[in-house]
C-alpha positions as a Markdown table, in Angstrom:
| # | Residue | x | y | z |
|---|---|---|---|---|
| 1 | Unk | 142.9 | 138.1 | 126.6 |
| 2 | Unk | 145.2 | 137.1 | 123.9 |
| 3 | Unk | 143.4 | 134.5 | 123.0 |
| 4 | Unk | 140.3 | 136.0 | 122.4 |
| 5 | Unk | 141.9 | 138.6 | 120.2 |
| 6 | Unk | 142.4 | 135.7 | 118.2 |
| 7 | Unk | 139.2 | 134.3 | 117.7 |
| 8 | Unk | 137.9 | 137.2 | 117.0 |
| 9 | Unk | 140.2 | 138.3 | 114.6 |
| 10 | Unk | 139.7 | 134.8 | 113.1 |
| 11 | Unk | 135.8 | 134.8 | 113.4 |
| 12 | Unk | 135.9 | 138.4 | 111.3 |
| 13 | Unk | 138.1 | 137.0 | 108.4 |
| 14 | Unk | 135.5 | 136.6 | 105.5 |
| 15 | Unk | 133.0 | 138.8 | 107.5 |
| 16 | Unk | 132.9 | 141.9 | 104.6 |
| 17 | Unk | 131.4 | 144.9 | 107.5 |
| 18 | Unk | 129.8 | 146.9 | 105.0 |
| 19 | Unk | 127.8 | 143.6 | 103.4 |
| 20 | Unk | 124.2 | 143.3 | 103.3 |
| 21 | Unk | 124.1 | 139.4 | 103.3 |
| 22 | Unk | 121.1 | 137.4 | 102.7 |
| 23 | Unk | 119.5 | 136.1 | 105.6 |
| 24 | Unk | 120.3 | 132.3 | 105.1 |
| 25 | Unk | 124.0 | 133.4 | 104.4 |
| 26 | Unk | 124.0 | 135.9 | 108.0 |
| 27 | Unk | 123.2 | 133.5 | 109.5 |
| 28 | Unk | 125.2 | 131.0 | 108.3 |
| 29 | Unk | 128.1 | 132.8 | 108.9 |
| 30 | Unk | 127.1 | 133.1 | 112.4 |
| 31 | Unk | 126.7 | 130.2 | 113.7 |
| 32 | Unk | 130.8 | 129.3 | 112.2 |
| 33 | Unk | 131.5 | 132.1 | 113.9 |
| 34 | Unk | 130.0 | 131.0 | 117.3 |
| 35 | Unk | 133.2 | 128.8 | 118.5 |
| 36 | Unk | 133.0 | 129.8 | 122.2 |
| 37 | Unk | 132.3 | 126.7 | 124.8 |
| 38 | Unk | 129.0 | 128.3 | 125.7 |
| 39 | Unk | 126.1 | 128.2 | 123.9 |
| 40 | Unk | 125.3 | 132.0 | 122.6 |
| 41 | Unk | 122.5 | 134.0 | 122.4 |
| 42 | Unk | 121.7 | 135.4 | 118.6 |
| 43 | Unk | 120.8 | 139.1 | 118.8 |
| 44 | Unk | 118.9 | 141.0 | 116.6 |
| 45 | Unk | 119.2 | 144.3 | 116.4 |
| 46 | Unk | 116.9 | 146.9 | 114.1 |
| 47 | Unk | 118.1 | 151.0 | 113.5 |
| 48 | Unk | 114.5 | 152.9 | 113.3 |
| 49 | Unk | 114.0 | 155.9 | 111.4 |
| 50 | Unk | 112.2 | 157.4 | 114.5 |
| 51 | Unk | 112.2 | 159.4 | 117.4 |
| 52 | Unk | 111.3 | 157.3 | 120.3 |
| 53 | Unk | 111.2 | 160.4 | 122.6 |
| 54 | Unk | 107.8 | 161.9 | 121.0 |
| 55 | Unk | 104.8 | 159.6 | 122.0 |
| 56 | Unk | 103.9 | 159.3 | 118.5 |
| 57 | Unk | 107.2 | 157.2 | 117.5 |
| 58 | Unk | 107.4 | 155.1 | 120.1 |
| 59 | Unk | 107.7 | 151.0 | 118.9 |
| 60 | Unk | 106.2 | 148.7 | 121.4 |
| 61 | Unk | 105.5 | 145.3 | 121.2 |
| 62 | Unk | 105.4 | 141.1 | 121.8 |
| 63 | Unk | 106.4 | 138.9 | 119.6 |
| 64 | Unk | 105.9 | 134.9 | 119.9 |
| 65 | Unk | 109.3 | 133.3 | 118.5 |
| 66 | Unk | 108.3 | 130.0 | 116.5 |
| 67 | Unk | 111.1 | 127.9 | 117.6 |
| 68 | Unk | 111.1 | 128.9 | 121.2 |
| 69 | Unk | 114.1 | 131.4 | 123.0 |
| 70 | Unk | 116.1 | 128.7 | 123.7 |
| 71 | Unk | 116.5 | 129.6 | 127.8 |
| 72 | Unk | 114.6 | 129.3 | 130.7 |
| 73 | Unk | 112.5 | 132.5 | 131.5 |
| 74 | Unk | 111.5 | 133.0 | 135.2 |
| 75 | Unk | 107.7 | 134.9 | 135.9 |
| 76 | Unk | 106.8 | 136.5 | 138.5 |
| 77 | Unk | 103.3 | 137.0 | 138.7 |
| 78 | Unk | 101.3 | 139.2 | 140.8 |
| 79 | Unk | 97.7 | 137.6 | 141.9 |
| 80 | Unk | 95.6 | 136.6 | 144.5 |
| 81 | Unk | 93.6 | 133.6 | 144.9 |
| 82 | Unk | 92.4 | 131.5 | 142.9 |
| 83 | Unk | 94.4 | 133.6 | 140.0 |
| 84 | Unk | 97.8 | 133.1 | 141.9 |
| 85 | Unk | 96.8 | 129.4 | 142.3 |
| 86 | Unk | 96.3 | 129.6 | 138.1 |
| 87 | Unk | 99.6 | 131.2 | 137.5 |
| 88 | Unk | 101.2 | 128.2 | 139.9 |
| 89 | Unk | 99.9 | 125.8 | 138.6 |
| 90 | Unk | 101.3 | 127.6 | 135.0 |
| 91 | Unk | 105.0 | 127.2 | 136.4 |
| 92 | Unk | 105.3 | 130.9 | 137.4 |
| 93 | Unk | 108.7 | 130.9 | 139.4 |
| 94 | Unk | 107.1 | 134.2 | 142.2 |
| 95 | Unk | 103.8 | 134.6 | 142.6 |
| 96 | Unk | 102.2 | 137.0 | 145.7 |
| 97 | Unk | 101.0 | 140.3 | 146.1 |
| 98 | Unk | 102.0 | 142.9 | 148.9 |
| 99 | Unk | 104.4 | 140.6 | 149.7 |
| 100 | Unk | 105.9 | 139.9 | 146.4 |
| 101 | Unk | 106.3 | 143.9 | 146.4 |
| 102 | Unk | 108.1 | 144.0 | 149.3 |
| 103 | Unk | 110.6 | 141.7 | 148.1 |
| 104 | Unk | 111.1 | 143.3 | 144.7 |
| 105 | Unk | 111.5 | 146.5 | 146.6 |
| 106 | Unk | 114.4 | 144.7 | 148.7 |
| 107 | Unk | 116.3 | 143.7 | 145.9 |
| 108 | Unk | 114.8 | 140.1 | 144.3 |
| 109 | Unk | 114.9 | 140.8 | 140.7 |
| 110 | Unk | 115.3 | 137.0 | 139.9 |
| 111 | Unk | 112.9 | 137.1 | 137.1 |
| 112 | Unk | 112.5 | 137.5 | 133.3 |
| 113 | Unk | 108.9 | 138.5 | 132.9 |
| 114 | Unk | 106.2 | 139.9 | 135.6 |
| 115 | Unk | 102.8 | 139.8 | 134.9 |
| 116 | Unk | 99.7 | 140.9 | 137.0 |
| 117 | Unk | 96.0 | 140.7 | 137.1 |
| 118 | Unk | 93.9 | 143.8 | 136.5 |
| 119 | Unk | 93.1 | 144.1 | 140.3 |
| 120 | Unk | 96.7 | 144.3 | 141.3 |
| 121 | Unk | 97.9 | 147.3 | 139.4 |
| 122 | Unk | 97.1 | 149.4 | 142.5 |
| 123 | Unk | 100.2 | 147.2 | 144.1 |
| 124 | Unk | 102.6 | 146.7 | 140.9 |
| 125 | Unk | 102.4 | 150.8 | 140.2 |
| 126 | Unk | 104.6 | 151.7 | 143.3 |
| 127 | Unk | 107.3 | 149.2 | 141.5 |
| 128 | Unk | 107.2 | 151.3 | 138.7 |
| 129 | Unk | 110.6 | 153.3 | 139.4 |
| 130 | Unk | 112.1 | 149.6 | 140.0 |
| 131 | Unk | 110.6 | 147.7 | 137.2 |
| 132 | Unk | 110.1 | 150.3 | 134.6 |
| 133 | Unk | 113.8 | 150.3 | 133.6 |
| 134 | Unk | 114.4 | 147.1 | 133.2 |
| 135 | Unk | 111.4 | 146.4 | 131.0 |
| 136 | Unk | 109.7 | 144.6 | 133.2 |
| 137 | Unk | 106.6 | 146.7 | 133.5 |
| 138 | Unk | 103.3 | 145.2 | 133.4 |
| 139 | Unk | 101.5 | 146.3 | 130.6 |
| 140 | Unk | 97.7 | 145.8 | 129.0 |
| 141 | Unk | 99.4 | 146.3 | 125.5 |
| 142 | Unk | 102.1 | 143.5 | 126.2 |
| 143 | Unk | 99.4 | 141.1 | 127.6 |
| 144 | Unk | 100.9 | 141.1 | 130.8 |
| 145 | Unk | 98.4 | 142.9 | 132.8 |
| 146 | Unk | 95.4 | 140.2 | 132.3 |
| 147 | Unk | 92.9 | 137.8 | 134.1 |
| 148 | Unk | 94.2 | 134.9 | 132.0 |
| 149 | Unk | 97.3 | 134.7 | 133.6 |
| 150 | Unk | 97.8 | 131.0 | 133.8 |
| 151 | Unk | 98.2 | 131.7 | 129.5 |
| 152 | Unk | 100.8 | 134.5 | 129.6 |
| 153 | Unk | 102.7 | 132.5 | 132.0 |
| 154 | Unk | 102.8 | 129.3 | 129.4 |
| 155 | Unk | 103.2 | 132.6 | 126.6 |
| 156 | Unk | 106.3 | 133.8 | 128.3 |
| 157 | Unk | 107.7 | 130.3 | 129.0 |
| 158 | Unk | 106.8 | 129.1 | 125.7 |
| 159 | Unk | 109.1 | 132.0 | 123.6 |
| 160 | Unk | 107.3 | 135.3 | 123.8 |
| 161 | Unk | 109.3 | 138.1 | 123.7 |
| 162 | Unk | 108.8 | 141.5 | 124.5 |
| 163 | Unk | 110.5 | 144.7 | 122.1 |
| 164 | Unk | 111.1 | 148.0 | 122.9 |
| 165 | Unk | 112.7 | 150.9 | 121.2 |
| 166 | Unk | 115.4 | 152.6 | 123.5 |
| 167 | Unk | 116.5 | 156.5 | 123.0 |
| 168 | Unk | 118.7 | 156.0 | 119.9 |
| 169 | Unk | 115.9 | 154.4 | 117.7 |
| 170 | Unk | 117.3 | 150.5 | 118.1 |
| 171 | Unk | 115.5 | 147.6 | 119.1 |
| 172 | Unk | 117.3 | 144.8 | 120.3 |
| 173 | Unk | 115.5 | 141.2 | 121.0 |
| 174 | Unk | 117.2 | 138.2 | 121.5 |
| 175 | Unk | 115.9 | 135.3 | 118.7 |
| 176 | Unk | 117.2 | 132.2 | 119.7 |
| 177 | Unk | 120.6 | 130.1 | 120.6 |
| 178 | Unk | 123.7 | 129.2 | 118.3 |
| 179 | Unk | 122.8 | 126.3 | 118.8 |
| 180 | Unk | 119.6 | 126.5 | 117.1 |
| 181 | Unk | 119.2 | 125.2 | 113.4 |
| 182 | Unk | 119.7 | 127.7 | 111.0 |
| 183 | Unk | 115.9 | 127.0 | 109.5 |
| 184 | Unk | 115.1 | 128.2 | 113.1 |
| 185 | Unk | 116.9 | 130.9 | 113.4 |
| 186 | Unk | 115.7 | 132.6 | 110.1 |
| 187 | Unk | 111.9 | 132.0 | 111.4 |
| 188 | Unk | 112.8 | 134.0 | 114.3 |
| 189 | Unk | 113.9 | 136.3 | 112.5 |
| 190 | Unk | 111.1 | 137.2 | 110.5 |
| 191 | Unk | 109.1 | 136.7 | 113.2 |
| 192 | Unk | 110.2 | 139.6 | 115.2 |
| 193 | Unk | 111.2 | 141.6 | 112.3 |
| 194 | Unk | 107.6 | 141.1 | 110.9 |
| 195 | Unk | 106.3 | 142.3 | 114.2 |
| 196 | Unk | 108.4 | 145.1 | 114.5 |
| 197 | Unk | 107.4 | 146.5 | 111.0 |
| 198 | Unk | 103.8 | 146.1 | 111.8 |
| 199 | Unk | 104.7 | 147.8 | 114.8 |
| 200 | Unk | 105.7 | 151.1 | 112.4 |
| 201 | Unk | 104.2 | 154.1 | 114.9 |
| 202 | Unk | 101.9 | 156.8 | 113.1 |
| 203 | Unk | 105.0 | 159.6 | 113.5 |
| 204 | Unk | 107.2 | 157.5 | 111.7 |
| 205 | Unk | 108.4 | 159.7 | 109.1 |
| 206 | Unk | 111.0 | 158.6 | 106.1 |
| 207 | Unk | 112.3 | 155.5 | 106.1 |
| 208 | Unk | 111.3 | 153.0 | 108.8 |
| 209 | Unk | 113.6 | 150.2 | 108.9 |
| 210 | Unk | 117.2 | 151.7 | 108.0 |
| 211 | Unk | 119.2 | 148.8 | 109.4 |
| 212 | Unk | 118.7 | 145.3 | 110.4 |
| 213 | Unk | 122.1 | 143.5 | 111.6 |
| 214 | Unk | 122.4 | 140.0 | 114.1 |
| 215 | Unk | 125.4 | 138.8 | 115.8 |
| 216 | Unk | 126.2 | 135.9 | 118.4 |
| 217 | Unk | 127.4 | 136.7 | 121.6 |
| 218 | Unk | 130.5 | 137.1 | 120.8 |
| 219 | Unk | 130.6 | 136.6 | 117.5 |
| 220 | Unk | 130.6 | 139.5 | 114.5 |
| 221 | Unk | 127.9 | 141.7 | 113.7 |
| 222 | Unk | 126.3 | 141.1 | 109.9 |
| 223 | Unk | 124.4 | 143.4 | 108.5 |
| 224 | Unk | 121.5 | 141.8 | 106.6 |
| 225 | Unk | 119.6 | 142.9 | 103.4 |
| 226 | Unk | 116.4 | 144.4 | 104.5 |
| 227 | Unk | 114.6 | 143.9 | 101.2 |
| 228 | Unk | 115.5 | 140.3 | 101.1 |
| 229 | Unk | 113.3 | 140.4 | 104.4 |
| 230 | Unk | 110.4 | 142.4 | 103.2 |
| 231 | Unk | 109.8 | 144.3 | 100.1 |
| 232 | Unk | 108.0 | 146.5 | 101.3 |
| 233 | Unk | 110.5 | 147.4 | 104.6 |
């Protein structure tokens, strides 16, 4: 534990806390910072001036990241015939019906991303108490409830992420690897926070976007400038 306190306390020397940095500075920073043997996952993280409680303020969305997520996302896919033949043939990890429900219900949650044809809602709804709190969820709005599943499997595999906004207004998505170029970081970046503002709910009152920070895994948080991102966040 020692040593960790160290490299922490060395990773925050030169991080000013209360800094809104340019977004090729953050990240920068960042990836100095990341000196751990692993290779971390950058995190972005967004404050909203909303109230995700009331329907009307609720931010929702998917995302496609431009340079990819930088990890291996497992799908599960529920389908039947020649649709669960598609979504094998896409590289889905689980695919099955009744049976694929039984097993979820048992415990097997190894998987990133589920995604179901129309037809198969009437199954994938009694998961809802399991899937629904982990994000998992399929949903028309995410494009993973769909005929076309053999594309949201290559979507999901290919860097398509998912964004929700939990109780306290924040949206966390993870945009990339340390390990990543810092050119491809950034374009993450703006990807999801581009989606995110497009995502701005009709409630919204005030201002939208109040705080836009990114950290490693275990690196320091940096807050970023938000009108270096969009002028008209």
């Amino acid at each position: 534990m020692a040593g960790k306190g160290k490299r922490l306390k060395a990773a925050y020397q030169g991080v000013d806390r209360l800094k809104a940095y340019g977004l090729a500075d953050a990240v920068s920073i960042l990836k100095k910072c990341a000196t751990v043997k692993f290779d971390e996952t950058v995190e972005l993280a967004m404050n909203l001036g909303i109230d995700p409680r009331h329907a009307d303020q609720q931010v929702r969305g998917v995302v496609q990241l431009p340079n990819g997520t930088g990890k291996t996302v497992r799908v599960a896919v529920f389908a039947r015939g020649d649709k669960a033949e598609e979504a094998k043939k896409a590289g889905a990890e689980l695919v099955g019906a009744d049976d694929l429900a039984e097993k979820i219900l048992g415990g097997l949650m190894d998987f990133d991303r589920c995604i179901a044809t129309p037809d198969m809602m009437a199954v994938v709804g009694k998961l809802g108490k399991v899937l629904g709190p982990r994000g998992l969820m399929p949903n028309p709005k995410l494009g993973t409830v769909t005929p076309n599943v053999a594309a949201a499997v290559k979507a999901a595999k290919g860097g398509e992420v998912t964004f929700r906004a939990e109780k306290a207004g924040i949206v966390h998505v993870g945009v990339g690897k340390a390990s990543f170029s810092e050119q491809a970081i950034a374009e993450n970046i703006r990807a999801v926070f581009d989606a995110i503002a497009r995502a701005k709910p009709a409630g919204a009152k005030g201002t939208y976007i109040k705080r836009v920070s990114i950290s490693s895994t275990m690196g320091p948080g940096l807050q970023l400038d938000v009108g270096g991102l969009s002028g008209a966040a």
